[in-house]
Kinemage of the C-alpha trace (Angstrom):
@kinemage 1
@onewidth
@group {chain A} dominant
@subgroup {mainchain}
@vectorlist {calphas} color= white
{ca unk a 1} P 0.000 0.000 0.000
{ca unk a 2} L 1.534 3.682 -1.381
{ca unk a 3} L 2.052 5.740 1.684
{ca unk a 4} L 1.312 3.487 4.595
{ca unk a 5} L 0.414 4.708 8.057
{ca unk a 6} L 2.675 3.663 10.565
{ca unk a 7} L 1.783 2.728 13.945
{ca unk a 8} L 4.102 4.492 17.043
{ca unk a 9} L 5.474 1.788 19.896
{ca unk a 10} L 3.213 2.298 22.788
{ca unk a 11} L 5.592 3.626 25.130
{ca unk a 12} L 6.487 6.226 23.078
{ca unk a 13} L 2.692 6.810 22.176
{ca unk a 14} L 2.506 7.291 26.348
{ca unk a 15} L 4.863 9.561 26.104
{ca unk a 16} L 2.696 11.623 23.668
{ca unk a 17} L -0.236 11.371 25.424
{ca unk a 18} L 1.582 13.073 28.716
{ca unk a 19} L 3.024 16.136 26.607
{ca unk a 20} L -0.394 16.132 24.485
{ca unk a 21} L -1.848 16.566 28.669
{ca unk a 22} L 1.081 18.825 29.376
{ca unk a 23} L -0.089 21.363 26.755
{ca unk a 24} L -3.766 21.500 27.489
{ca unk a 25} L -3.242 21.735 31.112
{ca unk a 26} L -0.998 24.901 29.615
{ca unk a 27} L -3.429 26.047 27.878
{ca unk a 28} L -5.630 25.402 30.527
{ca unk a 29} L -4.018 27.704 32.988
{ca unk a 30} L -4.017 30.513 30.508
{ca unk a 31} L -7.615 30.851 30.301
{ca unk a 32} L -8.035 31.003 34.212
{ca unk a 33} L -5.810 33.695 34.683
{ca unk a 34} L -7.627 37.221 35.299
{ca unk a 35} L -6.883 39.505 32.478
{ca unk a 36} L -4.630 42.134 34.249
{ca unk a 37} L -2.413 39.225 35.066
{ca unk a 38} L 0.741 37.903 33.739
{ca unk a 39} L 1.734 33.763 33.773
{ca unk a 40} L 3.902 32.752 36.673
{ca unk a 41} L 5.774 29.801 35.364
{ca unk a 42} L 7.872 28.070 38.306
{ca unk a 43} L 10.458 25.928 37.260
{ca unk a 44} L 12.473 23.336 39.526
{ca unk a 45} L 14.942 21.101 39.313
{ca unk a 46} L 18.790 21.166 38.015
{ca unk a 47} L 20.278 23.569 40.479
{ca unk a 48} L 23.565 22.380 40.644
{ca unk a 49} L 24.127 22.732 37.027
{ca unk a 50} L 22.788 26.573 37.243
{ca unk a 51} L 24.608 29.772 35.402
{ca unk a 52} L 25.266 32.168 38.300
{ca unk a 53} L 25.058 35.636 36.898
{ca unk a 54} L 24.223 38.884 38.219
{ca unk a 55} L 22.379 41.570 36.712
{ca unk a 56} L 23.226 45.100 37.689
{ca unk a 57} L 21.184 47.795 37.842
{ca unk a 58} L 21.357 49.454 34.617
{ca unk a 59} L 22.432 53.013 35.345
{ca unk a 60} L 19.859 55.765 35.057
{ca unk a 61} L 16.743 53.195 34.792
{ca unk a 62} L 15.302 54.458 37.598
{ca unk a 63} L 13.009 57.023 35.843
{ca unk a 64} L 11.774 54.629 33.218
{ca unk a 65} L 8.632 53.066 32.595
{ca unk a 66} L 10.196 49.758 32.526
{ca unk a 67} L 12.490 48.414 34.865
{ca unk a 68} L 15.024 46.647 32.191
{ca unk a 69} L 17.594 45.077 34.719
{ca unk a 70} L 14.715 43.594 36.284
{ca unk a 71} L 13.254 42.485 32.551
{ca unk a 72} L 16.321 40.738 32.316
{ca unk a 73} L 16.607 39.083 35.392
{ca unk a 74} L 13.131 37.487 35.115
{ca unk a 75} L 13.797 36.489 31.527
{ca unk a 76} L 16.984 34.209 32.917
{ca unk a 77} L 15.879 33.207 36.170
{ca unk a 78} L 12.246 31.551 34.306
{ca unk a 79} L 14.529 29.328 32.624
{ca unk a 80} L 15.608 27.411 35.323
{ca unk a 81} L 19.342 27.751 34.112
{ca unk a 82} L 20.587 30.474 36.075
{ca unk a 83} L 21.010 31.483 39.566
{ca unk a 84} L 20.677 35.188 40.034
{ca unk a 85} L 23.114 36.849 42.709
{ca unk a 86} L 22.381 39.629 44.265
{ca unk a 87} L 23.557 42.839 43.168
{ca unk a 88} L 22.943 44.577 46.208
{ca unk a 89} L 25.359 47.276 46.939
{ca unk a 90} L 27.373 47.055 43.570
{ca unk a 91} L 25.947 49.320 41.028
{ca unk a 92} L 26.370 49.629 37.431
{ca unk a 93} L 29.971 50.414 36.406
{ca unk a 94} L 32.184 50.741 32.811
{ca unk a 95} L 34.023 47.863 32.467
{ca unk a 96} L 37.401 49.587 33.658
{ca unk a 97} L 35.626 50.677 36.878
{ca unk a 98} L 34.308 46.914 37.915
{ca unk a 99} L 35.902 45.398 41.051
{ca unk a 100} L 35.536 41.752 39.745
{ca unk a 101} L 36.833 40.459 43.401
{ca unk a 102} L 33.409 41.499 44.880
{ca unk a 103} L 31.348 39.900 42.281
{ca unk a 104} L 33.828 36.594 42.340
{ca unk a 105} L 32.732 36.975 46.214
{ca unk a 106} L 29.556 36.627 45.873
{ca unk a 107} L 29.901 33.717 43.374
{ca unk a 108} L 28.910 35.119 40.188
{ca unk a 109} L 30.682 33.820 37.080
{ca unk a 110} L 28.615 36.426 34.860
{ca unk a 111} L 28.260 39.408 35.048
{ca unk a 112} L 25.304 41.925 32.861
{ca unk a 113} L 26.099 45.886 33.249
{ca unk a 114} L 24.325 48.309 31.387
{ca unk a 115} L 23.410 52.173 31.351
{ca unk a 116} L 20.345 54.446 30.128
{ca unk a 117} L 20.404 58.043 28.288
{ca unk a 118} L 17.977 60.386 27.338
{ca unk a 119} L 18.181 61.187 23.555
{ca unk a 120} L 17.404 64.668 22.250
{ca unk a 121} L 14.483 63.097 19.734
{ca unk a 122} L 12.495 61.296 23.120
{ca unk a 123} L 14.221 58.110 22.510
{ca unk a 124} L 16.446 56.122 24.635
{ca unk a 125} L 19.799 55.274 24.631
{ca unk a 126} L 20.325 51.834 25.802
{ca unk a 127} L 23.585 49.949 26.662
{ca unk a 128} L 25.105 46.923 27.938
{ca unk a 129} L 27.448 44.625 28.157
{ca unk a 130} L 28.124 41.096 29.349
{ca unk a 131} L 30.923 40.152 31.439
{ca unk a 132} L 32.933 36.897 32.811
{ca unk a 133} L 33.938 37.389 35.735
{ca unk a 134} L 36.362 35.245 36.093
{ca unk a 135} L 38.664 35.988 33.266
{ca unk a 136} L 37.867 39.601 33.582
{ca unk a 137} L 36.755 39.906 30.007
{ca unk a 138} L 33.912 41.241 27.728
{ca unk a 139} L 31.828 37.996 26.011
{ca unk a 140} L 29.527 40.510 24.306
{ca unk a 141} L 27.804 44.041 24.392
{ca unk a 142} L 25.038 45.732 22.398
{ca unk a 143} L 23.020 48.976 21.811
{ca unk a 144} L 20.534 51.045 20.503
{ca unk a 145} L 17.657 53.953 20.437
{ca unk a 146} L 14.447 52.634 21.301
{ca unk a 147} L 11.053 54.289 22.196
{ca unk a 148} L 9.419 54.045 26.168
{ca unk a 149} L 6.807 51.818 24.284
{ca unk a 150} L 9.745 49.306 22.871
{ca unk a 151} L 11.559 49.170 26.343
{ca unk a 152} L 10.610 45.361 27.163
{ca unk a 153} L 11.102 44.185 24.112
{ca unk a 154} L 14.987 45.615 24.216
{ca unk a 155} L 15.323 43.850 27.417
{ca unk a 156} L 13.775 40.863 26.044
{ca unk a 157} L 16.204 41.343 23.280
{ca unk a 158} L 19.255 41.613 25.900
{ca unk a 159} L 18.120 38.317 27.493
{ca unk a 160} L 18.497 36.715 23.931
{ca unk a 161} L 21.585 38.097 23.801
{ca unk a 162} L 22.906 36.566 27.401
{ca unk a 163} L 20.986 33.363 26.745
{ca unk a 164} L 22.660 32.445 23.814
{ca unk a 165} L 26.219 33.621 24.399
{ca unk a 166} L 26.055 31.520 28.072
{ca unk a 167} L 24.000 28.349 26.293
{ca unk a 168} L 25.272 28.240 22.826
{ca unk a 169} L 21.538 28.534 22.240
{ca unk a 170} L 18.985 30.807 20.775
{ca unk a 171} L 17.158 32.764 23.487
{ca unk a 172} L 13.359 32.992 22.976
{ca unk a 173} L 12.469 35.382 24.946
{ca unk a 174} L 11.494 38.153 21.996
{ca unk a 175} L 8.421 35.112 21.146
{ca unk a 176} L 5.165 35.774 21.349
{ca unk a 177} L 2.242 33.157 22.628
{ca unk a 178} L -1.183 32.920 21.493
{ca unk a 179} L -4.157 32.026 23.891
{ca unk a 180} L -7.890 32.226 24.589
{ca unk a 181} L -9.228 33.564 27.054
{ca unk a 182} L -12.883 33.057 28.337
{ca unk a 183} L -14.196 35.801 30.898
{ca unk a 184} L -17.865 35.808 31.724
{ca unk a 185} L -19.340 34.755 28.129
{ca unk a 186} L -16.817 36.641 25.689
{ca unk a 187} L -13.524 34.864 24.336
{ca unk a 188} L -10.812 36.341 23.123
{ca unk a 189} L -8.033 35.391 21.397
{ca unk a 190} L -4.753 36.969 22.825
{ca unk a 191} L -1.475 36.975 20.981
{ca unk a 192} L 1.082 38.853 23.732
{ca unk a 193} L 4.719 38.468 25.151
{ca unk a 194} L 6.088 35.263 25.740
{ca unk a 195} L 5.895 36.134 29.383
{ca unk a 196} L 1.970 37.407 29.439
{ca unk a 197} L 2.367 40.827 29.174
{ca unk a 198} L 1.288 43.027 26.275
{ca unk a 199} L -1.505 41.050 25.393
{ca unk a 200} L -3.723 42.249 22.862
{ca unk a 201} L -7.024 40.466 21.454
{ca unk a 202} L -7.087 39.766 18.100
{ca unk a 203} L -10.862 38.832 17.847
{ca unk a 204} L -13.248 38.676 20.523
{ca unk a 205} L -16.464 36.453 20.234
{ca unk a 206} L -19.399 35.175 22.487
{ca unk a 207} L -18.493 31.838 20.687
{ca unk a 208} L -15.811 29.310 21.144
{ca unk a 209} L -12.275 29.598 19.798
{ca unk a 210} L -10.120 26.745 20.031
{ca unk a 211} L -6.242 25.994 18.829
{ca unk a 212} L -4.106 28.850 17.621
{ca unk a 213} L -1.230 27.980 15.568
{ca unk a 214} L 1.377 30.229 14.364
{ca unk a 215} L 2.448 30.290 10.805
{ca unk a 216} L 6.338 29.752 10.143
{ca unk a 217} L 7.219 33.282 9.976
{ca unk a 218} L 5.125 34.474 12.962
{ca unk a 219} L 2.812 36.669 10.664
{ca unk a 220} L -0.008 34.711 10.549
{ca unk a 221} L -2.061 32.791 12.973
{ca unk a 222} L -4.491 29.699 12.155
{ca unk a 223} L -7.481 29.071 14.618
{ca unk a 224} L -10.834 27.465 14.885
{ca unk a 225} L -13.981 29.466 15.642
{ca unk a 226} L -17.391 28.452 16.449
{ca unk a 227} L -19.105 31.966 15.686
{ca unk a 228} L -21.093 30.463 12.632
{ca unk a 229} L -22.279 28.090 14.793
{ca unk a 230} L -20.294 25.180 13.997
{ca unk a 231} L -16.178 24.753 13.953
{ca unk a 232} L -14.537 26.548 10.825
{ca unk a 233} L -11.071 27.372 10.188
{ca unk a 234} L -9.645 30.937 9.888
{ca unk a 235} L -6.283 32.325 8.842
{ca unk a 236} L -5.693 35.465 10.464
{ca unk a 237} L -2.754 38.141 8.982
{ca unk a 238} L -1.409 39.405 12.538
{ca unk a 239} L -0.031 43.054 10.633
{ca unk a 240} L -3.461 44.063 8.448
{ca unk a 241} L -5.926 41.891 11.267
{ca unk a 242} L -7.468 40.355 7.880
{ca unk a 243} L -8.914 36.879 8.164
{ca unk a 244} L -10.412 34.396 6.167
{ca unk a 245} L -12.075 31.129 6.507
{ca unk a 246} L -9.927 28.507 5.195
{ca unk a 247} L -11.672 25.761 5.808
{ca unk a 248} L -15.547 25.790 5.972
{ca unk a 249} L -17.141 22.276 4.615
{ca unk a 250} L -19.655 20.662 5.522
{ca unk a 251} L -19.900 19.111 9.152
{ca unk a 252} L -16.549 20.218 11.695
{ca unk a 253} L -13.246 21.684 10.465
{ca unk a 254} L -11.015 21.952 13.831
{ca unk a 255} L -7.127 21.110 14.464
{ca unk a 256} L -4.953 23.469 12.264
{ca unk a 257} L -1.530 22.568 11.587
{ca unk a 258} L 0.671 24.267 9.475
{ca unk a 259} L 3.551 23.092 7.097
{ca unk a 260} L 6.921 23.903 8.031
{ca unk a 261} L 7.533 26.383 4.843
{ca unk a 262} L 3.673 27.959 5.828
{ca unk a 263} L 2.229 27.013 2.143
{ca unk a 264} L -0.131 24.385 3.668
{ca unk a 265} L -2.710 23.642 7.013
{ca unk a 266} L -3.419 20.213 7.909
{ca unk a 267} L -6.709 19.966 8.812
{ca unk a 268} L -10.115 17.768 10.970
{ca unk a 269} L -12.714 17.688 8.569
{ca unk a 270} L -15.661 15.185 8.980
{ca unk a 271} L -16.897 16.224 5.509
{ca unk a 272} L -17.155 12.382 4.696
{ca unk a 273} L -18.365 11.194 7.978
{ca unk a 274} L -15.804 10.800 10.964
{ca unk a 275} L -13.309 12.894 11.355
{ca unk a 276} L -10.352 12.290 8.938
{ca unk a 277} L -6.743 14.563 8.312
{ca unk a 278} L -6.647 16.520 5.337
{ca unk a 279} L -4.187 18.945 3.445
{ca unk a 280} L -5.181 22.762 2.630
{ca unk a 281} L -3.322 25.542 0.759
{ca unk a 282} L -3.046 28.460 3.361
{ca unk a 283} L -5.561 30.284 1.228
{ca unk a 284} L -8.440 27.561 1.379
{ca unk a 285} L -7.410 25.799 -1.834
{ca unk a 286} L -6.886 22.483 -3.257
{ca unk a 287} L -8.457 20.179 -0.464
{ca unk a 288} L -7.055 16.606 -0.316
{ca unk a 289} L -7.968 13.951 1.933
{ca unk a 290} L -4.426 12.426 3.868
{ca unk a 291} L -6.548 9.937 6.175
{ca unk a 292} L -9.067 7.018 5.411
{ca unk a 293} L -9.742 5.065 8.259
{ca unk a 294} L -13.048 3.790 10.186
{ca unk a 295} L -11.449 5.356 13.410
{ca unk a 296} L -11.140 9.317 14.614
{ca unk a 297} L -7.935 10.653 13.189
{ca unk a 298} L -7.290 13.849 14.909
{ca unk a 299} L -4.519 16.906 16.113
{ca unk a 300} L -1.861 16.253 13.088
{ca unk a 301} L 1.132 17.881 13.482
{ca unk a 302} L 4.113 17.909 10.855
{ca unk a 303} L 7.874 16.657 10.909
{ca unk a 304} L 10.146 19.171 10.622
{ca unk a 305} L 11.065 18.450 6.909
{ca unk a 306} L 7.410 18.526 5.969
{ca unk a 307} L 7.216 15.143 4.616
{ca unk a 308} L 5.330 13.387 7.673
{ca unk a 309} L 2.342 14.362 9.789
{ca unk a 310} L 2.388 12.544 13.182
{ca unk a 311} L -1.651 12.294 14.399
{ca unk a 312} L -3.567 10.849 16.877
{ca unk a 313} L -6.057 7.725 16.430
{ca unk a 314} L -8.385 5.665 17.916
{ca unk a 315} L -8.025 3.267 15.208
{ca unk a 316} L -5.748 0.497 16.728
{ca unk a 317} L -7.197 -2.556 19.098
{ca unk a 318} L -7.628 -1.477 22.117
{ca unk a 319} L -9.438 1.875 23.340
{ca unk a 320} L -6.580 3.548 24.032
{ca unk a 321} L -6.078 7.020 21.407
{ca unk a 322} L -2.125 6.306 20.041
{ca unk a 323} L -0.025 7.859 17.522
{ca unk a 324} L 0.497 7.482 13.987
{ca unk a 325} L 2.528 9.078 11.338
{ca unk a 326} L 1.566 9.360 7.387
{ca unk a 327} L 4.288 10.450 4.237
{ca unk a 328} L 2.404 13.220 2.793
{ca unk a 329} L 5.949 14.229 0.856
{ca unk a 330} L 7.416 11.505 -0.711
{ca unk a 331} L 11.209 11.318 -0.506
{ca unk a 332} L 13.061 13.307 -3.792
């Protein structure tokens, strides 16, 4: 058979089935938190392996809006990979002026220093640099003119910049996060900053909407709304706020996916009876069916390279929903 489905080992399907829980619970908390709120994410667990680093007060912060040594700090500290030391008593300083015995004292191996300036034009000047404080050395530094309104995201920028010079990896705390959020009988669905704040409702409904998705390039986002009174599929364009319904057949259309290069959606349609995965141009064209089974194929998701979409089923013997991947890209 051309294409065949292939059933995932058990244990790895349990596997699934815990981060599949993982993320709704997510989700889950989202919705429940008031709307002035931002997350609090705790994380625990791999202390002895932590970064310490300490993150000075950036010099003449004090009259901003936003606080960005304490952006910073927050950004790090949620990853569960650094240990923040106190800064207490040490201020801000230019490299030449640092006393790197005090900061070895206190056990820091890192070191973040930065200063603020009023520009003539209303912007502000923003600087900083990041230092080892062992070797006595520079490992990086950046800068730049930004408005009060673009303050977090620079320090959200500046944490990328730490993260990935201390990890070797790329920081991601300049993401955004999509949501819904229910309060009284309105829902709204919320794209803000990876860490809650900024949020912003895209659309706002006395109907339910279910799973965002982001495109690739984080311009677009793919949802399912129940305002025509049944499940459709939109494509929102975050920068003009159009939308259109991609996928609007007969019966349910629920569980966008989209293709790693953002041409496609996988998509739950039941528009032959129960609900089967099918492919989608990102404009609402050229339907074809992926799926044909007598079971409930549902929430496909795509490998990396495009060619596979991994999906839940209840098609194999025993009750139990497991996971199965389909070649929708044959191999060049």
């Amino acid at each position: 058979m051309k294409n065949p489905d292939l059933y995932l080992y058990p244990d790895m399907a349990a596997r699934m089935r815990n981060f599949l829980y993982c993320a709704v619970m997510f989700l889950l908390l989202w919705v429940s938190v008031p709307l002035q709120a931002a997350l609090n994410i705790e994380i625990f667990g791999g202390g002895s392996n932590k970064i310490p680093i300490a993150i000075a007060p950036f010099n003449g912060e004090r009259g901003l809006p936003q606080n960005i040594s304490a952006i910073v700090s927050a950004d790090l500290e949620r990853t569960g990979l650094f240990k923040l030391v106190d800064p207490m008593g040490l201020g801000s300083q230019e490299p030449e002026q640092i006393r790197y015995l005090d900061w070895q004292g206190r056990g820091a191996s890192a070191l973040v220093v930065g200063s603020t300036s009023m520009l003539p034009d209303g912007r502000i000047d923003i600087r900083f640099r990041l230092l080892d404080v062992v070797k006595q050395t520079q490992l990086t530094g950046f800068s730049g003119a930004v408005t009060a309104e673009q303050l977090r995201a620079f320090a959200h920028r500046i944490a990328d910049i730490v993260y990935e010079t201390l990890t070797g990896e790329p920081g991601a705390f300049s993401t955004r996060i999509a949501f819904v959020k229910k309060q009284g009988s309105q829902y709204a669905l919320q794209v803000s900053d990876y860490d809650g704040f900024n949020a912003r409702s895209l659309i706002e409904y006395t109907e339910p909407i279910i799973s965002p998705a982001w495109s690739p390039d984080g311009g677009r986002i793919a949802y399912t709304s129940f305002e025509k009174k049944k499940p459709v599929v939109y494509v929102q364009t975050l920068a003009t706020r159009e939308r259109k319904a991609v996928a609007n057949f007969k019966g349910s259309n629920s569980a966008p996916a989209w293709s790693p290069d953002g041409s496609k959606l996988a998509v739950v349609l039941t528009l032959h009876g129960g609900s089967q995965i099918y492919l989608i141009n990102a404009d609402g064209s050229g339907l074809q069916r992926i799926s044909q089974s007598p079971g409930i194929d549902t929430e496909p998701s795509f490998s990396p390279d495009g060619r596979w979409l991994m999906f839940t089923s209840d098609r194999g013997k025993s009750a139990d929903t497991v996971c199965w991947y389909r070649e929708v890209l044959p191999k060049d």
